[in-house]
N, CA, C and O atoms as a Tinker XYZ file with bonds, in Angstrom:
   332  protein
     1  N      0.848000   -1.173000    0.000000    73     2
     2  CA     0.000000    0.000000    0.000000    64     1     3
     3  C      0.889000    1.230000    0.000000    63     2     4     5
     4  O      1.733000    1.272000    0.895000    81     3
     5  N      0.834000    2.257000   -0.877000    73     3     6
     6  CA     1.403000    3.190000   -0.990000    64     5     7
     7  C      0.887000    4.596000    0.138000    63     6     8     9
     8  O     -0.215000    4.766000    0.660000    81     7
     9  N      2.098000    5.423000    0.239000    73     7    10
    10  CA     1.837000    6.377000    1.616000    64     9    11
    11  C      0.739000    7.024000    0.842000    63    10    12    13
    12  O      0.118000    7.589000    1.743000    81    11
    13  N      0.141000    7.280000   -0.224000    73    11    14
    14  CA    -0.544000    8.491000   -0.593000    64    13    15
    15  C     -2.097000    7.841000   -0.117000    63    14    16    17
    16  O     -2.894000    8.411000    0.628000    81    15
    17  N     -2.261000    6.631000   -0.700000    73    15    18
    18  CA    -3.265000    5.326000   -0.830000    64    17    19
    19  C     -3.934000    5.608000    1.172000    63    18    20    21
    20  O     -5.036000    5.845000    1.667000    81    19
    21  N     -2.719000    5.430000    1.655000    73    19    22
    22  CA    -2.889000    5.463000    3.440000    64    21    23
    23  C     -3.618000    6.976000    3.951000    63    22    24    25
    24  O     -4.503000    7.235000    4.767000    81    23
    25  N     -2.943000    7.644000    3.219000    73    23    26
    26  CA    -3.212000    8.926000    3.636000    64    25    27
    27  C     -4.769000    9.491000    3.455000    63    26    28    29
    28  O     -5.403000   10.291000    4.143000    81    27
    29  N     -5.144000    8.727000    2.210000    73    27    30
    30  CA    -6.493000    9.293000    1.237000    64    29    31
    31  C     -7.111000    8.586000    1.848000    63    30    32    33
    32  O     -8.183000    9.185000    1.943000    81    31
    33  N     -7.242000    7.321000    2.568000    73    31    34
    34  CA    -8.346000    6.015000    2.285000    64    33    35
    35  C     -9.013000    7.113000    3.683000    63    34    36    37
    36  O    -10.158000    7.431000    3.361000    81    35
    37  N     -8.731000    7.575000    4.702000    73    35    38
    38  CA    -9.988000    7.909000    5.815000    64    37    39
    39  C    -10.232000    9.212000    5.319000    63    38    40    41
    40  O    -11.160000    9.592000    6.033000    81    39
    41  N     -9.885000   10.410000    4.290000    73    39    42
    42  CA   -10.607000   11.112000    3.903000    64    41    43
    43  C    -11.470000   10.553000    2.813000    63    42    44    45
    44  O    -12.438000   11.276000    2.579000    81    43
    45  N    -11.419000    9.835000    2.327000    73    43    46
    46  CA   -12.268000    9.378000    1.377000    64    45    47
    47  C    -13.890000    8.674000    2.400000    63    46    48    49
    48  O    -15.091000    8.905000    2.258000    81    47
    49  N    -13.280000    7.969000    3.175000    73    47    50
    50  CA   -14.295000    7.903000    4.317000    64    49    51
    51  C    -15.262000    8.702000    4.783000    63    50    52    53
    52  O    -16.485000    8.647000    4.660000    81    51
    53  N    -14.318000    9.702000    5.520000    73    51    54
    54  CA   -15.468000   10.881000    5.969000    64    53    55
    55  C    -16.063000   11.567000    5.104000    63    54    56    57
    56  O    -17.074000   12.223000    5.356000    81    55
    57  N    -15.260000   11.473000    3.459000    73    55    58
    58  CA   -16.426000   12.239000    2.608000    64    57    59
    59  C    -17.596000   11.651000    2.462000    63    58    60    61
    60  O    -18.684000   12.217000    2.569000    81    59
    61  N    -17.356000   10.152000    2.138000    73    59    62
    62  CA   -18.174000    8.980000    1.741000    64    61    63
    63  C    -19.597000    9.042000    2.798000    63    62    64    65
    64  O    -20.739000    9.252000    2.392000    81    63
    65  N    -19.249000    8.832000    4.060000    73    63    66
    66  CA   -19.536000    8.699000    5.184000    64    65    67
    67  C    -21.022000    9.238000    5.438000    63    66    68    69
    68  O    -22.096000    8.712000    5.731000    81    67
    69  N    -20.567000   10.546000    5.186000    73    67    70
    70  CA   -21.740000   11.601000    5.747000    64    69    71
    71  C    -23.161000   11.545000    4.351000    63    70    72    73
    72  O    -24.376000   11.420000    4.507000    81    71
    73  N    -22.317000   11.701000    3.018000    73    71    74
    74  CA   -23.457000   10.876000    2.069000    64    73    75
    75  C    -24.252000    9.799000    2.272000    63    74    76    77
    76  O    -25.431000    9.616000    1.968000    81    75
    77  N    -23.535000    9.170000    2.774000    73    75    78
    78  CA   -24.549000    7.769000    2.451000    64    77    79
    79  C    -25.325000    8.099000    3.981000    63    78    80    81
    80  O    -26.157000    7.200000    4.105000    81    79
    81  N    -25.377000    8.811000    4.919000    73    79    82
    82  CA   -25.877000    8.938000    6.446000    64    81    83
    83  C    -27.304000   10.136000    5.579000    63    82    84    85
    84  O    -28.474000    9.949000    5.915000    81    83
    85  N    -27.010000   11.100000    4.675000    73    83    86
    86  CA   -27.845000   11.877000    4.397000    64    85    87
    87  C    -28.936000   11.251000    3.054000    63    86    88    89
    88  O    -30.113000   11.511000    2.804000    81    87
    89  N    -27.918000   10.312000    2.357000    73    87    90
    90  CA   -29.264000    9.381000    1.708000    64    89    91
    91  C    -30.074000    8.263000    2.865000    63    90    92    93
    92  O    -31.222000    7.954000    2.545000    81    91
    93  N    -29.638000    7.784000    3.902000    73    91    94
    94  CA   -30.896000    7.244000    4.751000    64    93    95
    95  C    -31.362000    8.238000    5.187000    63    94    96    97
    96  O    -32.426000    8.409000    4.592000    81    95
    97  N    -31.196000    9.023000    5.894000    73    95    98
    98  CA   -32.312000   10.332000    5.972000    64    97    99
    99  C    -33.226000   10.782000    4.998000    63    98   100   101
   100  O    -34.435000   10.669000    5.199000    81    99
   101  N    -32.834000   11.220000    4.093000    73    99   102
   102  CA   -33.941000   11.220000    2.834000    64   101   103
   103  C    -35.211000   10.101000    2.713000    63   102   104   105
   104  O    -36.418000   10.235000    2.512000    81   103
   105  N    -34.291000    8.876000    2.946000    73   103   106
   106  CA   -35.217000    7.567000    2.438000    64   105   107
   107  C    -36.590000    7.184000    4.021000    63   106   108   109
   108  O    -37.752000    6.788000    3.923000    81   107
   109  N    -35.706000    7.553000    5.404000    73   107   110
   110  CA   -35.942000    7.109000    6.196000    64   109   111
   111  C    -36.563000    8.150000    7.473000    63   110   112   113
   112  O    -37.549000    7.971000    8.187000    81   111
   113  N    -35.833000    8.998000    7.458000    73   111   114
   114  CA   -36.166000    9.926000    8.819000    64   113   115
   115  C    -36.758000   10.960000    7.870000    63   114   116   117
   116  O    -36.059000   11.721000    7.200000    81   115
   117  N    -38.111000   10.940000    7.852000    73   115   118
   118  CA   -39.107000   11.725000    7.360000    64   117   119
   119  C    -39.244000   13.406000    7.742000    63   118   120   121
   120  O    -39.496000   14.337000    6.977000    81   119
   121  N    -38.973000   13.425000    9.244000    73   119   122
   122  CA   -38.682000   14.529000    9.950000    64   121   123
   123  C    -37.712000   15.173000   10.032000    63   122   124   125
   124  O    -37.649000   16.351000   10.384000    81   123
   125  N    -36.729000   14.380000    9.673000    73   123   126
   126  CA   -35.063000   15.124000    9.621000    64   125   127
   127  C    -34.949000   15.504000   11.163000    63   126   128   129
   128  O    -34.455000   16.580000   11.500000    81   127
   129  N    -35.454000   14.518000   12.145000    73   127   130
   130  CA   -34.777000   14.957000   13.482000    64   129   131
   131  C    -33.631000   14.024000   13.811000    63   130   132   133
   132  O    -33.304000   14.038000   14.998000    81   131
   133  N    -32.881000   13.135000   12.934000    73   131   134
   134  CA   -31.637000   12.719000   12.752000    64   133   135
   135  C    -31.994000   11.422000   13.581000    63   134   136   137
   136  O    -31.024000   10.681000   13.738000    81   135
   137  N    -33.104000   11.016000   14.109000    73   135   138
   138  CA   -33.429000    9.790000   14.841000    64   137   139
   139  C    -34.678000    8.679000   13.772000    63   138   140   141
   140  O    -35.315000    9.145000   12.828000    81   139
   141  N    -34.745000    7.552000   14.123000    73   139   142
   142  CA   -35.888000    6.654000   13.223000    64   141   143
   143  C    -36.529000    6.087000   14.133000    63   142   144   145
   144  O    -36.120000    5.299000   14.986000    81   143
   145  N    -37.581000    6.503000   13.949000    73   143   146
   146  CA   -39.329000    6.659000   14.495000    64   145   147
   147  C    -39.636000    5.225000   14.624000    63   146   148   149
   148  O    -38.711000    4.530000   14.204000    81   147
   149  N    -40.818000    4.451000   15.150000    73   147   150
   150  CA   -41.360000    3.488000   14.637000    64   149   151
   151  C    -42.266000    3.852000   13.496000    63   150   152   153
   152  O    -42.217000    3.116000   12.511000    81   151
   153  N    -42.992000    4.761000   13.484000    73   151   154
   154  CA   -43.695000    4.938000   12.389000    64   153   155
   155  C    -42.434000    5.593000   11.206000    63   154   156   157
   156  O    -43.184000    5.997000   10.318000    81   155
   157  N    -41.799000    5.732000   10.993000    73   155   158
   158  CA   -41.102000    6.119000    9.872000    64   157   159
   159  C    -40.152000    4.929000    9.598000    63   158   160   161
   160  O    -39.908000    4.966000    8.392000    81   159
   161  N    -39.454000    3.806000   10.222000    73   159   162
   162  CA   -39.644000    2.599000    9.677000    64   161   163
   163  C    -40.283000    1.479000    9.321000    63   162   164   165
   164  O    -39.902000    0.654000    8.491000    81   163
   165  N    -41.676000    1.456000   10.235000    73   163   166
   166  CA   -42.756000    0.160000    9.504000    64   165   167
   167  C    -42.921000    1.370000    8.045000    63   166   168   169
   168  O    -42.694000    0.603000    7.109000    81   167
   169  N    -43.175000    2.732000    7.421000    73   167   170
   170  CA   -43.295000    2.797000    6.952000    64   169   171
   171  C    -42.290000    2.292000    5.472000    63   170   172   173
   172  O    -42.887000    2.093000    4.414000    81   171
   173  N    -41.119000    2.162000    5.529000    73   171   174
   174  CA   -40.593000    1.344000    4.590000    64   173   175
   175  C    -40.347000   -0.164000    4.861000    63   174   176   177
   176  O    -39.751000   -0.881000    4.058000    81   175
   177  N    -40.732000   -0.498000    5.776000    73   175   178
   178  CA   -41.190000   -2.272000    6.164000    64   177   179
   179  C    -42.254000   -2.364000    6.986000    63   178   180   181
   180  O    -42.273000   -2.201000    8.206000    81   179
   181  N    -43.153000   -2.640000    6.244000    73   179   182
   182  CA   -44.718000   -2.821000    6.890000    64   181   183
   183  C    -44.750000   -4.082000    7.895000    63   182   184   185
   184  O    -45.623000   -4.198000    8.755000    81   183
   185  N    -43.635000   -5.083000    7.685000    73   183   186
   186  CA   -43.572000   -6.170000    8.685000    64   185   187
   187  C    -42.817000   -5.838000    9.709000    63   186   188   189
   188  O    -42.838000   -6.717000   10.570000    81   187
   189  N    -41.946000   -4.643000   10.059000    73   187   190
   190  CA   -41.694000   -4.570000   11.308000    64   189   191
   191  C    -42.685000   -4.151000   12.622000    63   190   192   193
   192  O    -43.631000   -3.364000   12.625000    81   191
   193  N    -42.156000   -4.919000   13.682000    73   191   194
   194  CA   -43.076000   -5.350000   14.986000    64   193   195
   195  C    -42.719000   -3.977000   15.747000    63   194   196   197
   196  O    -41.643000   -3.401000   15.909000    81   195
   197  N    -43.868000   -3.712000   16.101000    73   195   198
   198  CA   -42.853000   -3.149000   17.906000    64   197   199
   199  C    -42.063000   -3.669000   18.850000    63   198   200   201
   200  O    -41.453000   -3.103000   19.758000    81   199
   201  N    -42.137000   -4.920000   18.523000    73   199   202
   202  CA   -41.826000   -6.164000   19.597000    64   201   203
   203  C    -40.173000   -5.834000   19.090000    63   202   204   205
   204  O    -39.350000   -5.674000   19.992000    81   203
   205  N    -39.756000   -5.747000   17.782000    73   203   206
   206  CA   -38.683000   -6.003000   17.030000    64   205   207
   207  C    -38.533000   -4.716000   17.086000    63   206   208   209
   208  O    -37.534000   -4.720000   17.805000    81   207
   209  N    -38.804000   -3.266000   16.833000    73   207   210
   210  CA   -38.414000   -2.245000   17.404000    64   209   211
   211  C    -37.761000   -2.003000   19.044000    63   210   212   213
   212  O    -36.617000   -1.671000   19.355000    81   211
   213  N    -38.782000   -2.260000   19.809000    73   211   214
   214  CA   -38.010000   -2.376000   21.253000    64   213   215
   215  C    -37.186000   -3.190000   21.185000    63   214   216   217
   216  O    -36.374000   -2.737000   21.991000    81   215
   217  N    -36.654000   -4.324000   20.718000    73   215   218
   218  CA   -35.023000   -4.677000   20.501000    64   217   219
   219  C    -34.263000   -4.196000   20.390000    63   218   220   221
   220  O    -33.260000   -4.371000   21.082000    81   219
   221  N    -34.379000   -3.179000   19.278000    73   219   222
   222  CA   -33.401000   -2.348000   18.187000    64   221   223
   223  C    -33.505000   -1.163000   19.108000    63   222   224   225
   224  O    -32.520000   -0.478000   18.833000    81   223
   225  N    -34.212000   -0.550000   20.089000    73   223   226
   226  CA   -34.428000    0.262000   20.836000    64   225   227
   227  C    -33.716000    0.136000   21.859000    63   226   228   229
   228  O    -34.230000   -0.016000   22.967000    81   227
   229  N    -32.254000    0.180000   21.650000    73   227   230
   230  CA   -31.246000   -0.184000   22.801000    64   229   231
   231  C    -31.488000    1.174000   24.358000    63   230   232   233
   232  O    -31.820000    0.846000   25.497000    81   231
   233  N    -31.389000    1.670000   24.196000    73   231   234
   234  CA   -31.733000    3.360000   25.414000    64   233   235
   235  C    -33.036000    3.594000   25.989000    63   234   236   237
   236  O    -33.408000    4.167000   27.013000    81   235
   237  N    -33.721000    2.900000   24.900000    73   235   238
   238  CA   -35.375000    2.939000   25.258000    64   237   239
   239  C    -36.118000    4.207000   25.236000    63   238   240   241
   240  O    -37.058000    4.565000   25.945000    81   239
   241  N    -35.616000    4.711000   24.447000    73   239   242
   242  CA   -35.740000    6.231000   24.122000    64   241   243
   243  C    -37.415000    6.401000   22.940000    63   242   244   245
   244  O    -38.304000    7.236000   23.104000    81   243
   245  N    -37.379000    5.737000   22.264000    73   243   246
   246  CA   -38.852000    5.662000   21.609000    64   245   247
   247  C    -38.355000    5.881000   20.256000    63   246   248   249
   248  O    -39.191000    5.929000   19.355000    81   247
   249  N    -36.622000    6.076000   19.867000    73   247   250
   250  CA   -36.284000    6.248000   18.895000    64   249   251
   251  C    -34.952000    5.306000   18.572000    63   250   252   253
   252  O    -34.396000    4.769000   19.531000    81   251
   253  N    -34.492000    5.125000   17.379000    73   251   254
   254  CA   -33.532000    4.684000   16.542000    64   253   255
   255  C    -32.110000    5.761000   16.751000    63   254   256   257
   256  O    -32.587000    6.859000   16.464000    81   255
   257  N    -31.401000    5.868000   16.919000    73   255   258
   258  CA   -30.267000    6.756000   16.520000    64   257   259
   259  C    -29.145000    6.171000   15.547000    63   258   260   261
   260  O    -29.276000    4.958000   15.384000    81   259
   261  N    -28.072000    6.744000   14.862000    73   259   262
   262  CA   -27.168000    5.882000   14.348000    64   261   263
   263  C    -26.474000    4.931000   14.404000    63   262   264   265
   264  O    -26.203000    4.134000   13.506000    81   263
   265  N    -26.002000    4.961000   15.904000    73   263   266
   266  CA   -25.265000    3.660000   16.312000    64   265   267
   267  C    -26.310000    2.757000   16.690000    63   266   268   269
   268  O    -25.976000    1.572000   16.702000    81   267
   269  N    -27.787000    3.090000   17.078000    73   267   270
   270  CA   -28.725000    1.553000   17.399000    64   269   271
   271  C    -29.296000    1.344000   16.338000    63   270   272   273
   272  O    -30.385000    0.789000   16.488000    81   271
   273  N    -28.851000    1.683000   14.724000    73   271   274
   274  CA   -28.935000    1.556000   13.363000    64   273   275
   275  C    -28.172000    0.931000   13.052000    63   274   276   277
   276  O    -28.437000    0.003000   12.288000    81   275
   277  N    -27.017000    1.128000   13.451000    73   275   278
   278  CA   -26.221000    0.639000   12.661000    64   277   279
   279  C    -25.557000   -1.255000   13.785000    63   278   280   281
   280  O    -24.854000   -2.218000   13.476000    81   279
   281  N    -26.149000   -0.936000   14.755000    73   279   282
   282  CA   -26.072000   -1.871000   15.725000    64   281   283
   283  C    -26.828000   -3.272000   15.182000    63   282   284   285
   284  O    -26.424000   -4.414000   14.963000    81   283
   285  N    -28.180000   -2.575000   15.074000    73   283   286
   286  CA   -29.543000   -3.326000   14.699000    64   285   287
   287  C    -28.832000   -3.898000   13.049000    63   286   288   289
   288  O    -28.857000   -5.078000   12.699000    81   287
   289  N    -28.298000   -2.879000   12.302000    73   287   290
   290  CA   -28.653000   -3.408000   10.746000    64   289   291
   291  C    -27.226000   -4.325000   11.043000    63   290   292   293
   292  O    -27.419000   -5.461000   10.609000    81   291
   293  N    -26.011000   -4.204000   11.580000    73   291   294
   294  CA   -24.786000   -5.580000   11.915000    64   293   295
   295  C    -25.610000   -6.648000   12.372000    63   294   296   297
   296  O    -25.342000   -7.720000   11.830000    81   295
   297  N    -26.473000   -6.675000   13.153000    73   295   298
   298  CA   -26.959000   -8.131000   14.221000    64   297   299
   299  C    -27.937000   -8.611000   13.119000    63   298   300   301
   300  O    -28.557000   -9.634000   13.410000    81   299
   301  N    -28.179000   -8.084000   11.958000    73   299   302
   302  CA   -29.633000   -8.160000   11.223000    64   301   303
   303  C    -30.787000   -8.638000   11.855000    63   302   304   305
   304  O    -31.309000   -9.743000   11.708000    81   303
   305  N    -31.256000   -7.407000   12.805000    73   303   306
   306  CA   -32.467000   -7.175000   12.784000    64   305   307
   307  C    -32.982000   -6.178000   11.600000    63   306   308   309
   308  O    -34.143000   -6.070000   11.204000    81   307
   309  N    -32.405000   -5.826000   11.365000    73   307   310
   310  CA   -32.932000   -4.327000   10.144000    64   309   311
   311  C    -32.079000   -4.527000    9.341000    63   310   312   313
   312  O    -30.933000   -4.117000    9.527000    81   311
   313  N    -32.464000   -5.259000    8.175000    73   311   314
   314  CA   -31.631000   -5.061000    6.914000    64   313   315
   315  C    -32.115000   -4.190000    6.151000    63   314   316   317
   316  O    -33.304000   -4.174000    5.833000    81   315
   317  N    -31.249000   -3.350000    5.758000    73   315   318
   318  CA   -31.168000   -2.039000    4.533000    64   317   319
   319  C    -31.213000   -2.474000    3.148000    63   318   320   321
   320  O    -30.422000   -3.202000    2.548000    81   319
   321  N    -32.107000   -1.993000    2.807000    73   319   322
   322  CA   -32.217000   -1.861000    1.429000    64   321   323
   323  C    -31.139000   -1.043000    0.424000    63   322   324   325
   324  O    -30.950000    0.140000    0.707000    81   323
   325  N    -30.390000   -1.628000   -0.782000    73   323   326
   326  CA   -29.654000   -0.471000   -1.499000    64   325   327
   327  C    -30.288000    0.747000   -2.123000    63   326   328   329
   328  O    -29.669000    1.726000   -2.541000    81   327
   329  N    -31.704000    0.558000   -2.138000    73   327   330
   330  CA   -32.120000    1.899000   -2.759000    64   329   331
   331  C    -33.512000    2.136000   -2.432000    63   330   332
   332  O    -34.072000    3.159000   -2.825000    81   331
């Protein structure tokens, strides 16, 4: 791996990063309050439970945040769709 290759690969990240965080928002957080609702995910999966929300509801907060997104979509409870 070349020094330039090392240097670029985590800015290429954080550019990458924040795109693909503002296309699930678009697709997903309806409100843009940067959290996922139960009603704003059964709305793109009509088979998710509450039962299966309060799982994914690690804080118990009544909401989704990024890391219990990204928690939930590693353990696959919530698999993401590419588009």
């Amino acid at each position: 791996m070349t020094s330039k290759f090392k240097i670029l690969t985590p800015v290429l990240v954080l550019i990458a990063a924040p795109a693909f965080a503002q296309e699930m928002d678009a697709a997903i957080d309806v409100n843009g309050d940067g959290m996922y609702s139960f009603p704003e995910l059964q709305a793109v999966d009509g088979e998710l439970t509450e039962d299966a929300f309060t799982v994914m509801d690690v804080n118990g907060d009544g909401l989704l945040d990024g890391d219990e997104v990204a928690a939930a979509t590693d353990a696959g409870l919530m698999p993401m769709s590419d588009g």
